[in-house]
C-alpha positions as protocol buffer text, in pm:
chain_id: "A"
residue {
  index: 1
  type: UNK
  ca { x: -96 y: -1892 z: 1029 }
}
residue {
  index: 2
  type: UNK
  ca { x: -411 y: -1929 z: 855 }
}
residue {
  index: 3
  type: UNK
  ca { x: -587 y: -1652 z: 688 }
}
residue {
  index: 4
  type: UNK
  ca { x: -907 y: -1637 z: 898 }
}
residue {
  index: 5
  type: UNK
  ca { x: -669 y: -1632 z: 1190 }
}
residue {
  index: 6
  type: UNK
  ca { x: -432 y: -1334 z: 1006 }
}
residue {
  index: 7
  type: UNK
  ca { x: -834 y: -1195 z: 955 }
}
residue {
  index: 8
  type: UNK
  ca { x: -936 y: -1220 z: 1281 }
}
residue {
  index: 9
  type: UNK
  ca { x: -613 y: -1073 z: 1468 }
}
residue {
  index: 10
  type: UNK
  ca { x: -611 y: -784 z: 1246 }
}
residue {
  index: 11
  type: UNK
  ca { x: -959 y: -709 z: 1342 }
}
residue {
  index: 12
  type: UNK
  ca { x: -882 y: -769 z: 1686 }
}
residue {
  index: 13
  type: UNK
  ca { x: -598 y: -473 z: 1657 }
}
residue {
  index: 14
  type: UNK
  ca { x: -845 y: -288 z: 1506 }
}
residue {
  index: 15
  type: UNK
  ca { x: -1089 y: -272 z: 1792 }
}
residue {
  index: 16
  type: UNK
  ca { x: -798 y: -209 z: 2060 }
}
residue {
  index: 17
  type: UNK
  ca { x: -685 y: 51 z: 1862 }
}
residue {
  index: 18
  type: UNK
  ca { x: -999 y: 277 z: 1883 }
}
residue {
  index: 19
  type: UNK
  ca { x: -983 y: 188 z: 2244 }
}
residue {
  index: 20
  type: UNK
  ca { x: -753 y: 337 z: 2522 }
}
residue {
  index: 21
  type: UNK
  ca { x: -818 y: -23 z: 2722 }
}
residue {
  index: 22
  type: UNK
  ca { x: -1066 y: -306 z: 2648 }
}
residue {
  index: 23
  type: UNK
  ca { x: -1165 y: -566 z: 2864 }
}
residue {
  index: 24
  type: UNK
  ca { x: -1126 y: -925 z: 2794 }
}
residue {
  index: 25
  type: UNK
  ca { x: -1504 y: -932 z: 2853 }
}
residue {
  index: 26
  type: UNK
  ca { x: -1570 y: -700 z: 2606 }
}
residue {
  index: 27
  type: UNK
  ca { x: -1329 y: -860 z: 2332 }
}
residue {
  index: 28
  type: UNK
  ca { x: -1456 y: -1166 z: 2377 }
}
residue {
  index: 29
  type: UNK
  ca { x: -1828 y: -1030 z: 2280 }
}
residue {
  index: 30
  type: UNK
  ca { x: -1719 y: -780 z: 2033 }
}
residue {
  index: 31
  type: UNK
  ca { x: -1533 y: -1028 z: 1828 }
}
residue {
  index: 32
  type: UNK
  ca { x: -1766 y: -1315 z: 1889 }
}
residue {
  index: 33
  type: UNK
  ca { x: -1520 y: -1543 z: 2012 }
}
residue {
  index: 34
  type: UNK
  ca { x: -1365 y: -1790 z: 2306 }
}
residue {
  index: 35
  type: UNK
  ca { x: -1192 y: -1683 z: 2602 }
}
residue {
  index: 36
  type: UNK
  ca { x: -873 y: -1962 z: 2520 }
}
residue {
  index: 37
  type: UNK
  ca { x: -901 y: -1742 z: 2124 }
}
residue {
  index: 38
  type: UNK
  ca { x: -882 y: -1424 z: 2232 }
}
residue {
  index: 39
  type: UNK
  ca { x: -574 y: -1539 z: 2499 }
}
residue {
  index: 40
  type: UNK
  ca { x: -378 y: -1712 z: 2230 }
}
residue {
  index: 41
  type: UNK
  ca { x: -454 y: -1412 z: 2011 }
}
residue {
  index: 42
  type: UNK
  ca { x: -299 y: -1163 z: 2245 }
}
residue {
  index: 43
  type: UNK
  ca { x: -5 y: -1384 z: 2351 }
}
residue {
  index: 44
  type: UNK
  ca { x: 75 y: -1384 z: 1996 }
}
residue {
  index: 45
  type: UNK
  ca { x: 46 y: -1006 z: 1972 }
}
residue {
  index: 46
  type: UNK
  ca { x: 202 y: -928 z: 2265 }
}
residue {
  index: 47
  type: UNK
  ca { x: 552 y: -1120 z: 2183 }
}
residue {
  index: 48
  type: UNK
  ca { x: 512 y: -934 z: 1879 }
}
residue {
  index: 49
  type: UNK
  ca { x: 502 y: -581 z: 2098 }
}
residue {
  index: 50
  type: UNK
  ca { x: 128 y: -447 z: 1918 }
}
residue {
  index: 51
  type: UNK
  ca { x: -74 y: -545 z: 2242 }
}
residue {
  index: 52
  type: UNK
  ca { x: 18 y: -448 z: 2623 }
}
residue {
  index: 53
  type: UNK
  ca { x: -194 y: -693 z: 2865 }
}
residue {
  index: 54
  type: UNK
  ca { x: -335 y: -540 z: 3167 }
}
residue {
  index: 55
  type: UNK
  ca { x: -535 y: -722 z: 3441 }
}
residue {
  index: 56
  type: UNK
  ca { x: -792 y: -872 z: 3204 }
}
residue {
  index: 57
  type: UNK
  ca { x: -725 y: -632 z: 2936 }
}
residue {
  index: 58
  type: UNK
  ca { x: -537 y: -498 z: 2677 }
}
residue {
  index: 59
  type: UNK
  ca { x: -410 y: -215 z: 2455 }
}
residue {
  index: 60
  type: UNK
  ca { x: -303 y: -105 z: 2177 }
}
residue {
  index: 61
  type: UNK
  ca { x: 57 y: 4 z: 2129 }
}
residue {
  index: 62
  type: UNK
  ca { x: 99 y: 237 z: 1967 }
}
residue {
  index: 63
  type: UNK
  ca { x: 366 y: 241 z: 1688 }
}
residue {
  index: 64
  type: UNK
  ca { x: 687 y: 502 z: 1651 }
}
residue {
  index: 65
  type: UNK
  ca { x: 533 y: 685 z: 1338 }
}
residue {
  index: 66
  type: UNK
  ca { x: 733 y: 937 z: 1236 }
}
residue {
  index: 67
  type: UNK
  ca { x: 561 y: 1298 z: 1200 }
}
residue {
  index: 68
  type: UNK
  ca { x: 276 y: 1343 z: 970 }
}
residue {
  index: 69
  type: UNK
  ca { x: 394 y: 1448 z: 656 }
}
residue {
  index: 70
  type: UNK
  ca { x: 190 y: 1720 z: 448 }
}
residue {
  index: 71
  type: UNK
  ca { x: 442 y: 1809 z: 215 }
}
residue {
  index: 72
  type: UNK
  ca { x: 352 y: 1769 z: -177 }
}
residue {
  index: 73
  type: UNK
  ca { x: 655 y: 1810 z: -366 }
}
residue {
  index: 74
  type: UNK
  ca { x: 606 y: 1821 z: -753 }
}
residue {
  index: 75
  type: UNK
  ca { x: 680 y: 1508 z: -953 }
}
residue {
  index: 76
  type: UNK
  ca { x: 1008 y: 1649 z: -1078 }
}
residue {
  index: 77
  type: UNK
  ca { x: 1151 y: 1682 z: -767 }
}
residue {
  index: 78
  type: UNK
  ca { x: 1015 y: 1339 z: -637 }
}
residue {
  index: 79
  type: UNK
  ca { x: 1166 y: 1176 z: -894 }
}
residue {
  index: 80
  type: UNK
  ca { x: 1484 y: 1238 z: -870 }
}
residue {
  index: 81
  type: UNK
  ca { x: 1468 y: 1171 z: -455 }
}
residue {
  index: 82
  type: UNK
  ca { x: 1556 y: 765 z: -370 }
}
residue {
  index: 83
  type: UNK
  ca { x: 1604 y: 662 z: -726 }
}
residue {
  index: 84
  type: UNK
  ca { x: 1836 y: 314 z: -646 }
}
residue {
  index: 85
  type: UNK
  ca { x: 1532 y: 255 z: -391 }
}
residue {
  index: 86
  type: UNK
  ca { x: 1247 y: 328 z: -653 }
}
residue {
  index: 87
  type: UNK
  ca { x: 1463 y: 77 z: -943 }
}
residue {
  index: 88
  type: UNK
  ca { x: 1521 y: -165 z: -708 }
}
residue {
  index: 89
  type: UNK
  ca { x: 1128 y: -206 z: -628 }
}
residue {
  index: 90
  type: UNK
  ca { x: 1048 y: -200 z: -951 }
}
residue {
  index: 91
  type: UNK
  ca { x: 1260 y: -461 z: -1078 }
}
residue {
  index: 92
  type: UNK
  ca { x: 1088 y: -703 z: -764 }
}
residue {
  index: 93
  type: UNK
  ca { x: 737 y: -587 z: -910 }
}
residue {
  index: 94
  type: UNK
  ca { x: 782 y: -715 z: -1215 }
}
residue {
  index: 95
  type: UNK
  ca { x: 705 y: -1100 z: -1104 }
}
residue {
  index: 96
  type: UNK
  ca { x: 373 y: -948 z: -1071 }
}
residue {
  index: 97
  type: UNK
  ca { x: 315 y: -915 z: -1415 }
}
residue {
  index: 98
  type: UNK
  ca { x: 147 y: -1180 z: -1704 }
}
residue {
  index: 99
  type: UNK
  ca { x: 103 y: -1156 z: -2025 }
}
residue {
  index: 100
  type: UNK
  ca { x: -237 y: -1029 z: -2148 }
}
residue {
  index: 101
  type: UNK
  ca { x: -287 y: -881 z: -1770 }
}
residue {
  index: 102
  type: UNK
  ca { x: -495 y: -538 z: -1726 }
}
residue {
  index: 103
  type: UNK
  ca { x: -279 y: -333 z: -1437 }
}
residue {
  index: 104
  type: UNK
  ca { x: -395 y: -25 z: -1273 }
}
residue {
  index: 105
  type: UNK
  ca { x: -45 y: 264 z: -1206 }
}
residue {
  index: 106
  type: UNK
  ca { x: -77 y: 544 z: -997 }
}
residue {
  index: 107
  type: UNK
  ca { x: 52 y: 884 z: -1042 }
}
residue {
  index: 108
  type: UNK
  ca { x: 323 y: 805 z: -808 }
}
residue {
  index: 109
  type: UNK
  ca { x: 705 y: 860 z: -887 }
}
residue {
  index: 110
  type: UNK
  ca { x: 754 y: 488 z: -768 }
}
residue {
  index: 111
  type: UNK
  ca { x: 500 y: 373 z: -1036 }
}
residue {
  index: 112
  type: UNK
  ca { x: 711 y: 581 z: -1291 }
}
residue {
  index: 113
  type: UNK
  ca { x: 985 y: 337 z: -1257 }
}
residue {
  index: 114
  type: UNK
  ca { x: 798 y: 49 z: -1234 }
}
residue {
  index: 115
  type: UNK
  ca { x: 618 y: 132 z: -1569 }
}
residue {
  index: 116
  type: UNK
  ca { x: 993 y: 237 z: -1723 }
}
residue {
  index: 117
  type: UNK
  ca { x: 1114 y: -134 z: -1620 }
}
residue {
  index: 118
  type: UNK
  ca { x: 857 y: -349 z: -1793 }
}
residue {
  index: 119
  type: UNK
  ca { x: 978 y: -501 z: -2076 }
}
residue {
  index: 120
  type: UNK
  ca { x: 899 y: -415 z: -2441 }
}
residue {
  index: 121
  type: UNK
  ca { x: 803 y: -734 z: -2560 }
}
residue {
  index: 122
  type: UNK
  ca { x: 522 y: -834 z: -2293 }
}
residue {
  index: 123
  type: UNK
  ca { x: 127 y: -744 z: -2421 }
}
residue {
  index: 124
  type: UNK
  ca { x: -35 y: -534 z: -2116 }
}
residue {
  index: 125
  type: UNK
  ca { x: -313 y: -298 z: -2055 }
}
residue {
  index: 126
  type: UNK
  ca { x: -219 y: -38 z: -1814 }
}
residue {
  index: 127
  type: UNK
  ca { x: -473 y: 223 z: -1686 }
}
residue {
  index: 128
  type: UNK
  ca { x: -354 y: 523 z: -1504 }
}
residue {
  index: 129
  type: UNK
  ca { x: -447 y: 897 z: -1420 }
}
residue {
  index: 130
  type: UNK
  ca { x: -81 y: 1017 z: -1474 }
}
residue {
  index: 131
  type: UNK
  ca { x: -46 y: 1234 z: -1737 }
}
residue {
  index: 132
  type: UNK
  ca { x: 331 y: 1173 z: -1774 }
}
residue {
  index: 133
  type: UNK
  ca { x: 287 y: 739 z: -1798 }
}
residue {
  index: 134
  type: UNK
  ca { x: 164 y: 797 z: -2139 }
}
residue {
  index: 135
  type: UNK
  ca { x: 392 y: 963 z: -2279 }
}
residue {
  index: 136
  type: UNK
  ca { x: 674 y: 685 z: -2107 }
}
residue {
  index: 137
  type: UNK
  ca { x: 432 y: 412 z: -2218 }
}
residue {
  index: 138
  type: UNK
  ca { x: 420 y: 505 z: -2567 }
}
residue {
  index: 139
  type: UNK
  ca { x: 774 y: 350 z: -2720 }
}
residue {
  index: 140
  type: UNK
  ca { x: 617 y: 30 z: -2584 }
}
residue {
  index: 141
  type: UNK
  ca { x: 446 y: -162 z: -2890 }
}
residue {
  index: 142
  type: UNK
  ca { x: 269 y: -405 z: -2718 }
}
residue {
  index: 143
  type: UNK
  ca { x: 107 y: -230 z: -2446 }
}
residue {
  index: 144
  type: UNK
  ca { x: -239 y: -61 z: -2447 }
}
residue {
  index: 145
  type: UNK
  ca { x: -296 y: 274 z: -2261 }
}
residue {
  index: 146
  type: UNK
  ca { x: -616 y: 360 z: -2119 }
}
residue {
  index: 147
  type: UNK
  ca { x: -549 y: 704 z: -1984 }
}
residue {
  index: 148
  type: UNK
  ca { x: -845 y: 918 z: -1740 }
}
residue {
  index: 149
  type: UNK
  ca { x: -936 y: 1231 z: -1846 }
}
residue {
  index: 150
  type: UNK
  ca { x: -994 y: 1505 z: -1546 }
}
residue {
  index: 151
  type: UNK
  ca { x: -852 y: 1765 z: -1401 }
}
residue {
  index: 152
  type: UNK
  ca { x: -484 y: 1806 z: -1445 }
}
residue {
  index: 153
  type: UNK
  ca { x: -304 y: 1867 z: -1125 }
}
residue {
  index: 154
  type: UNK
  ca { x: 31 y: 2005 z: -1221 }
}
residue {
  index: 155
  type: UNK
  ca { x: 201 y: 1938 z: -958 }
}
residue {
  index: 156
  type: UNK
  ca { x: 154 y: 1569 z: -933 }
}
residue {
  index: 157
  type: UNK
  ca { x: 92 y: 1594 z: -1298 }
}
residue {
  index: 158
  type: UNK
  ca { x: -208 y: 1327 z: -1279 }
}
residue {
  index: 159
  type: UNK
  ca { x: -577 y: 1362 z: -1376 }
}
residue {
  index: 160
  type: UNK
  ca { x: -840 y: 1438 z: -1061 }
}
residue {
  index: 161
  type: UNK
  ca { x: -1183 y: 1528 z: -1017 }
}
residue {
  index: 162
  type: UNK
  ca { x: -1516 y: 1333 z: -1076 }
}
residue {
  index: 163
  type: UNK
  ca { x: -1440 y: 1284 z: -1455 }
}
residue {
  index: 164
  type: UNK
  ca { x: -1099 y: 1044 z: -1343 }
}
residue {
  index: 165
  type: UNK
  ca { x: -1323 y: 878 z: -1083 }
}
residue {
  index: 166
  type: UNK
  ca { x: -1604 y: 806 z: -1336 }
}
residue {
  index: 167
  type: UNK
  ca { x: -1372 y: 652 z: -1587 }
}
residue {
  index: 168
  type: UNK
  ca { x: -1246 y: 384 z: -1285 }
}
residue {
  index: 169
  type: UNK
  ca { x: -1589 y: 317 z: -1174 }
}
residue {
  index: 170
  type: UNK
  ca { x: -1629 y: 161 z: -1481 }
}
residue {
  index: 171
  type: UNK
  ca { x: -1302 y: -24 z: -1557 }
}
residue {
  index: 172
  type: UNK
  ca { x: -1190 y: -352 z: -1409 }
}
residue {
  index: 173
  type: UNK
  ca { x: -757 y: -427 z: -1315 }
}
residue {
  index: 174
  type: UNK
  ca { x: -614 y: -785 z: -1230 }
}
residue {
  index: 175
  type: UNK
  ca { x: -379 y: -568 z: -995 }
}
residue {
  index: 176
  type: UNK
  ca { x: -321 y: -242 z: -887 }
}
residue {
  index: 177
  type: UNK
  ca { x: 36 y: -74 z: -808 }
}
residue {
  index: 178
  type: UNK
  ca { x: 41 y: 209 z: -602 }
}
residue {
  index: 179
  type: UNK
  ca { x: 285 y: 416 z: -444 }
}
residue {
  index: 180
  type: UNK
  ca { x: 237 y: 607 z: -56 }
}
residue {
  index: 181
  type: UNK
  ca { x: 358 y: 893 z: 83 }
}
residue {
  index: 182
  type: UNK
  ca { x: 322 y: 676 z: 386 }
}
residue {
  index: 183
  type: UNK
  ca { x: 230 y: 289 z: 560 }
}
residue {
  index: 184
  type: UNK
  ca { x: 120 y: 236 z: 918 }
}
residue {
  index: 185
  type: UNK
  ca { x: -45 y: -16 z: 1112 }
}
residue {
  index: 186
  type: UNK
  ca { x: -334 y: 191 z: 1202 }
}
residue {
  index: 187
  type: UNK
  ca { x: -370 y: 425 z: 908 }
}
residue {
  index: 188
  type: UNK
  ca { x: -316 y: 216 z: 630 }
}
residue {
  index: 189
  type: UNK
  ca { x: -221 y: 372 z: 332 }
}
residue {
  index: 190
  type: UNK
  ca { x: -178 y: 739 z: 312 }
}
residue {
  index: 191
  type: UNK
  ca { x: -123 y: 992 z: 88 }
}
residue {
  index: 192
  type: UNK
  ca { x: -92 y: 1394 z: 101 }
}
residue {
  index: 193
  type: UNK
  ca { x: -308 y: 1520 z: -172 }
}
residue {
  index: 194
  type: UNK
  ca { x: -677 y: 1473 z: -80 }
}
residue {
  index: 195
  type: UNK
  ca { x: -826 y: 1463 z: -475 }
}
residue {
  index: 196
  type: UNK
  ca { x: -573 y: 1183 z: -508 }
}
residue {
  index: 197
  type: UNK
  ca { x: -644 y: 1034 z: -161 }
}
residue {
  index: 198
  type: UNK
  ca { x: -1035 y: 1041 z: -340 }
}
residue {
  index: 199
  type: UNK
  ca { x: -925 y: 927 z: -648 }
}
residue {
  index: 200
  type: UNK
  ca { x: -677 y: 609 z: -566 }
}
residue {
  index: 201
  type: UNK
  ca { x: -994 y: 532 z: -260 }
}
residue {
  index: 202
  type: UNK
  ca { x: -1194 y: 463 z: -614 }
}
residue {
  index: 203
  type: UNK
  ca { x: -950 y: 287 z: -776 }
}
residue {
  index: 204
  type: UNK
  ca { x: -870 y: 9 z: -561 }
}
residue {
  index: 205
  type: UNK
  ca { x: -1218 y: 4 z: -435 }
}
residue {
  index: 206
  type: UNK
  ca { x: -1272 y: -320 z: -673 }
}
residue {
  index: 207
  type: UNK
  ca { x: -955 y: -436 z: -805 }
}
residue {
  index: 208
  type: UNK
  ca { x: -833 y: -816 z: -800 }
}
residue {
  index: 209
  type: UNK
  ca { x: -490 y: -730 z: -545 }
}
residue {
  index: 210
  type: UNK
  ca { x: -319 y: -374 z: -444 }
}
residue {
  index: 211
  type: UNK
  ca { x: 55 y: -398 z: -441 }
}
residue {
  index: 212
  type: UNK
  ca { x: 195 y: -92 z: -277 }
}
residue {
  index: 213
  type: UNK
  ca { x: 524 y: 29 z: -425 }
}
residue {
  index: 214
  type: UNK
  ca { x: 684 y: 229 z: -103 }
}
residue {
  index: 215
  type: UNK
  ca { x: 1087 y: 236 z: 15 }
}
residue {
  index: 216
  type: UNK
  ca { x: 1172 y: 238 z: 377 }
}
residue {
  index: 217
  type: UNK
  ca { x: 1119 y: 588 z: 450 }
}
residue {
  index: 218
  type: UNK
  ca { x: 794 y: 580 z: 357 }
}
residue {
  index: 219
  type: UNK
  ca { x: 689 y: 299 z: 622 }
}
residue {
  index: 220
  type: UNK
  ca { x: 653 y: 454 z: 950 }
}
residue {
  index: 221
  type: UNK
  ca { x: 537 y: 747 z: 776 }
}
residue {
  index: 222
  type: UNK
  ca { x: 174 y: 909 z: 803 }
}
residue {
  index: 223
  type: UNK
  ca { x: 44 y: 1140 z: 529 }
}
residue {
  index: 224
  type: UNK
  ca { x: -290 y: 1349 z: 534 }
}
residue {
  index: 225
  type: UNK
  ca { x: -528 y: 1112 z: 443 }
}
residue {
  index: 226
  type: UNK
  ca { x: -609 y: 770 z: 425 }
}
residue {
  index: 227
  type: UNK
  ca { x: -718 y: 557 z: 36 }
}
residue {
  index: 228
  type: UNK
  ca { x: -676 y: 218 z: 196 }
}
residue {
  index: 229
  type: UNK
  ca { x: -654 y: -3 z: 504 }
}
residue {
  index: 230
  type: UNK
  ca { x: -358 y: -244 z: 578 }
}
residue {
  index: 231
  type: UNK
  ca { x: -554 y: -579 z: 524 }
}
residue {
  index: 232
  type: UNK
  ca { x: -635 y: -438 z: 187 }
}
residue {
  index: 233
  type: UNK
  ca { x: -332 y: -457 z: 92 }
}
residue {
  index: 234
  type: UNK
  ca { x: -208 y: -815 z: -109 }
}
residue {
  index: 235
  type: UNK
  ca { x: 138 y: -688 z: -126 }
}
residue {
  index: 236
  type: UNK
  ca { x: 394 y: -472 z: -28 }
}
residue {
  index: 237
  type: UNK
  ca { x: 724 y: -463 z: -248 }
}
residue {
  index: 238
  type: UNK
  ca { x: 975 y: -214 z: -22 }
}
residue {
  index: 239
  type: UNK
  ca { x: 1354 y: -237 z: -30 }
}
residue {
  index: 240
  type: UNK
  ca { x: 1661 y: -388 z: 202 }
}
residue {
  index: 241
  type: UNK
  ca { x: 1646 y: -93 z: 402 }
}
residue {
  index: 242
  type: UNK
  ca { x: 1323 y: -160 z: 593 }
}
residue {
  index: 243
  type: UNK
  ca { x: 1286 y: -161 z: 966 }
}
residue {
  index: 244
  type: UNK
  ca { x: 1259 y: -571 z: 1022 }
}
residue {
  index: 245
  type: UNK
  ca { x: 1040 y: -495 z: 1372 }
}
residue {
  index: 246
  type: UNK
  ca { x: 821 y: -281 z: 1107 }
}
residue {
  index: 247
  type: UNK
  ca { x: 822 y: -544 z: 853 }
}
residue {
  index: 248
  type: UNK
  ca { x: 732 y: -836 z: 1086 }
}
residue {
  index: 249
  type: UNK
  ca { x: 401 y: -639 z: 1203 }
}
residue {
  index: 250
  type: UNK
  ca { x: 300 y: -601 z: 853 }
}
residue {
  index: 251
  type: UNK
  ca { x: 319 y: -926 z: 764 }
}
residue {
  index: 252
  type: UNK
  ca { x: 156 y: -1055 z: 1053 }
}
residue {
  index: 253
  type: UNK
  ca { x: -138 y: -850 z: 918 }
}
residue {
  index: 254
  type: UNK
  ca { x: -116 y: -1089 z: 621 }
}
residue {
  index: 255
  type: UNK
  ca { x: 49 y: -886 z: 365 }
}
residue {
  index: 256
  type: UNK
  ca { x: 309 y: -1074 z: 148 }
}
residue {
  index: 257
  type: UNK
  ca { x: 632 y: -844 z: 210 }
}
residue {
  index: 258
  type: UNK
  ca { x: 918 y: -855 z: -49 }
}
residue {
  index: 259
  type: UNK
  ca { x: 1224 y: -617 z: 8 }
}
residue {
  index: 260
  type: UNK
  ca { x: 1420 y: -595 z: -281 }
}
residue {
  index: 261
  type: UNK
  ca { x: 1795 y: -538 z: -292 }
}
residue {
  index: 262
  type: UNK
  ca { x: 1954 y: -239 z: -357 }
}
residue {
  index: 263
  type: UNK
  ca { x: 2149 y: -356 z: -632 }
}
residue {
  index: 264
  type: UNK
  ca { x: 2140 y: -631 z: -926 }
}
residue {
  index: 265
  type: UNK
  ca { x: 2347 y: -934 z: -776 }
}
residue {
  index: 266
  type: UNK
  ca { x: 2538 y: -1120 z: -1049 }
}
residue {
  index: 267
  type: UNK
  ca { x: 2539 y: -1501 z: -1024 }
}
């Protein structure tokens, strides 16, 4: 599948899903395409159960997400919750990483492990807004810290607040790596804390990719607020665990999927 076709279906999902039912009629103008498009388009979506056709329509179906979740535990207690999970995709994120390469970590207790698993001897920049990455960074010799000032928000212990949001307006990442409290079709990307929601919105307003760090119970899952839709998303690193029917949506929205094992295999 090409990517203006991975483009075009996405938008096309998009629409429906805004929509209780839309006419072919209508699809076909909104979207500025052929009758034979749009019917290959929605066969295609249809085997893969996101469309219902109805007499010369269609609609959206809607996903099994799991209850929204407003619940903002501290880091500390995060941290400690899915730790084999949050390794595992950490270890798989690595092949994201070059020498000389200027990455963008979130606050997030994934990107915690991800930034305790690079390696001492490669030369990064990292910029973050977590007040604890620092302090993990700092035993590394070769990479450079760029670190937001802000608001500190204790519980999440990460920088907020215009001054953190001026300092990425400015400052330009080959990739970002973020974590979610949750990953849907619809809603994207989601997270519980709205200054962070605000925050990570500016951060990967303008970066090169966005890999999102998230284990299986966070796909499925909706949080408060949304910092960035599906098809903005290059990457998702998740873990054995996933749902597959889950997994096969996302990556027919074009995102590269990788789902790491739970454990190192030995050769």
């Amino acid at each position: 599948m090409t990517t203006a076709v991975r483009q075009r279906r996405a938008e096309l999902l998009d629409l429906l899903s805004h929509q209780t039912v839309a006419s072919n009629r209508q699809l076909v103008a909104q979207l500025g395409i052929s009758q034979s498009t749009l019917r290959r388009d929605l066969d295609a979506l249809e085997q893969e159960g996101l469309v219902e056709r109805i007499h010369g329509s269609a609609r959206f179906v809607r996903q099994p997400d799991r209850a929204m979740d407003k619940r903002e535990l501290g880091f500390y207690t995060r941290r400690e919750v899915a730790v084999a999970e949050k390794e595992a995709i950490a270890r798989a994120a690595l092949q994201f990483l070059a020498p000389d390469d200027v990455i963008m970590i979130d606050a997030s207790t994934t990107g915690f492990y991800f930034a305790r698993a690079i390696p001492d001897d490669i030369s990064l920049t990292v910029i973050t807004h977590s007040a604890y990455l620092p302090v993990e960074l700092a035993n590394k010799p070769n990479i450079q810290v760029i670190c937001t000032g802000g608001m500190l928000h204790a519980r999440s212990m990460c920088y907020v607040g215009l001054e953190a949001e001026s300092t990425f307006q400015h400052l330009h990442a080959h990739r970002a790596f973020f974590g979610v409290k949750g990953l849907t079709l619809r809603a994207g990307c989601t997270d519980v804390s709205p200054l962070e929601v605000r925050l990570k919105t500016v951060m990967a307003k303008d970066v090169h990719e966005l890999v999102v760090l998230a284990d299986h119970t966070k796909l499925g899952n909706i949080a408060l607020a949304s910092f960035a839709p599906l098809h903005r998303v290059r990457t998702l690193i998740s873990n054995e665990l996933a749902d597959p029917a889950l997994v096969n949506a996302i990556q027919d929205m074009g995102v590269q999927v990788i789902l790491a094992p739970l454990s190192q295999r030995v050769n």
